[in-house]
C-alpha positions as CSV (number, residue, x, y, z in Angstrom):
1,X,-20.1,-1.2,1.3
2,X,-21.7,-1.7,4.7
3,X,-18.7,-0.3,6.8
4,X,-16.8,2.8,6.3
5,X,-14.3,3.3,4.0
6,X,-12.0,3.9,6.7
7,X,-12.3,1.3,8.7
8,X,-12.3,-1.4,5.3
9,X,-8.4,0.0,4.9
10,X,-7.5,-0.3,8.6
11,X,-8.9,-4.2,8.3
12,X,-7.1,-4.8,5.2
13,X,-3.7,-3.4,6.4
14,X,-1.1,-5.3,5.9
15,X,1.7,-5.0,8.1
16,X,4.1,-7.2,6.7
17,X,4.2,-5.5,3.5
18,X,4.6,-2.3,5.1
19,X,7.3,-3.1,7.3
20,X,10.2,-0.9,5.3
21,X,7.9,2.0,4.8
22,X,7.7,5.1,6.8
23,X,5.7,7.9,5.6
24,X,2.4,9.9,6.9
25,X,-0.6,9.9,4.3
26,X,-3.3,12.5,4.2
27,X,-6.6,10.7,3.1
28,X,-9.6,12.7,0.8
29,X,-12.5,10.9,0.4
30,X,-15.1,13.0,-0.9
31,X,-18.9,12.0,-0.6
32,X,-18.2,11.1,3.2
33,X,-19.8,12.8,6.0
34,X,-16.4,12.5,8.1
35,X,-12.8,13.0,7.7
36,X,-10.0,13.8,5.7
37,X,-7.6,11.1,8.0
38,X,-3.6,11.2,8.6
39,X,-2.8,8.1,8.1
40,X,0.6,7.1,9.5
41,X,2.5,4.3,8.6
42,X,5.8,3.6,10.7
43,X,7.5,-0.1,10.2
44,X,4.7,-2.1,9.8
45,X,2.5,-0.1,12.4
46,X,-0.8,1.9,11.2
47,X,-2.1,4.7,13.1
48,X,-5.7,6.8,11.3
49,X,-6.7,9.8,13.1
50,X,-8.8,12.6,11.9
51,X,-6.8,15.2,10.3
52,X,-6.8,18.7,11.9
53,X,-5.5,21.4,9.4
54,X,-2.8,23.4,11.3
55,X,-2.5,21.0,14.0
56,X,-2.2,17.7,12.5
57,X,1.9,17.2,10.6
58,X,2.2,17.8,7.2
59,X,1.6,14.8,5.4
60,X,4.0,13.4,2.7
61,X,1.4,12.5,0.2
62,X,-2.1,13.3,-0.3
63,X,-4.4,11.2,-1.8
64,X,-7.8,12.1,-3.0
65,X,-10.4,10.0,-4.0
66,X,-14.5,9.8,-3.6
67,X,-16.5,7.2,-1.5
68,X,-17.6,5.2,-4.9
69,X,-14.2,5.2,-6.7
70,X,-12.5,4.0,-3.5
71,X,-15.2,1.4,-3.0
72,X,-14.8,-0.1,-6.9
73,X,-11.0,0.1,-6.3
74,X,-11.8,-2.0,-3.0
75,X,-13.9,-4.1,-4.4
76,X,-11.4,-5.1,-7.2
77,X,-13.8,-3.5,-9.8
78,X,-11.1,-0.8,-10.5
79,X,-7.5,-1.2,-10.3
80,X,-5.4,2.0,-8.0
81,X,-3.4,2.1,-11.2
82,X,-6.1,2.7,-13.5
83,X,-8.1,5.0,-10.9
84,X,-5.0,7.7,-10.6
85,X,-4.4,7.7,-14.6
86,X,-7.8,8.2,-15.3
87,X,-7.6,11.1,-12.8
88,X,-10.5,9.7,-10.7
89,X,-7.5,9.2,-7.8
90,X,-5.5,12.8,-7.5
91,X,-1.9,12.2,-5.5
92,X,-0.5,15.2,-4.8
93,X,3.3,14.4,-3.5
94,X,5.3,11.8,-4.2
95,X,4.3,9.3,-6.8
96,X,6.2,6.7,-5.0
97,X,4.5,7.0,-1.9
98,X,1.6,6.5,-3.1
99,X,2.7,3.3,-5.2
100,X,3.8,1.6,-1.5
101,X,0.2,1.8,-0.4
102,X,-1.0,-0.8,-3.2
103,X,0.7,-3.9,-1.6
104,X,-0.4,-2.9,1.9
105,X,-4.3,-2.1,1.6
106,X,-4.6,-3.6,-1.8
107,X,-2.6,-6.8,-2.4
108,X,-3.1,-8.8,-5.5
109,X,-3.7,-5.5,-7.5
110,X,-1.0,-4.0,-9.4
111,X,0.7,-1.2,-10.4
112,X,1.8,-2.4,-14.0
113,X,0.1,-0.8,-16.7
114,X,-0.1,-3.7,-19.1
């Protein structure tokens, strides 16, 4: 992937399906030279700043991944879905959360099992 992982999500972002969702994300990605990010998500606004532990608010979900999963997931290679039940995507928090973000920086993949 030639840009970072980061800034793929904040192009893909899509606003419209994240227009009833209001929640504050902390984002893992291991194998990266920068980060974690608190990613905040407010009515169809996004907002990624470095995360600052004791400074930054408390997210509501974390979400763990490294550079390669997140890239195969991006690329369409690996489904979010299949990623978290294979443990190779840790969510720590709400389950549900973590479901909204699929349609917003991954439409077209899907959450169904089958």
């Amino acid at each position: 992937m030639s840009t970072k992982p980061i800034d793929e999500l904040k192009k893909r972002f899509n606003s419209t399906a994240a227009q009833n969702v209001t929640a504050t994300y902390l984002l893992q990605i291991t194998g990266l030279e920068d980060g974690p990010w608190l990613t905040k998500i407010d009515q169809g606004k996004l907002e990624v700043l470095p995360y600052e532990h004791g400074s930054s608010p408390s997210p509501d979900c974390t979400i763990s991944v490294s550079a390669e999963d997140l890239e195969m997931i991006m690329s369409g290679k690996l489904s979010a879905m299949t990623a978290a039940l294979s443990g190779m995507l840790a969510i720590d928090g709400e389950l549900g959360l973590a479901m909204q973000l699929v349609p917003i920086f991954f439409e077209g993949q899907s959450f169904n099992v089958f």
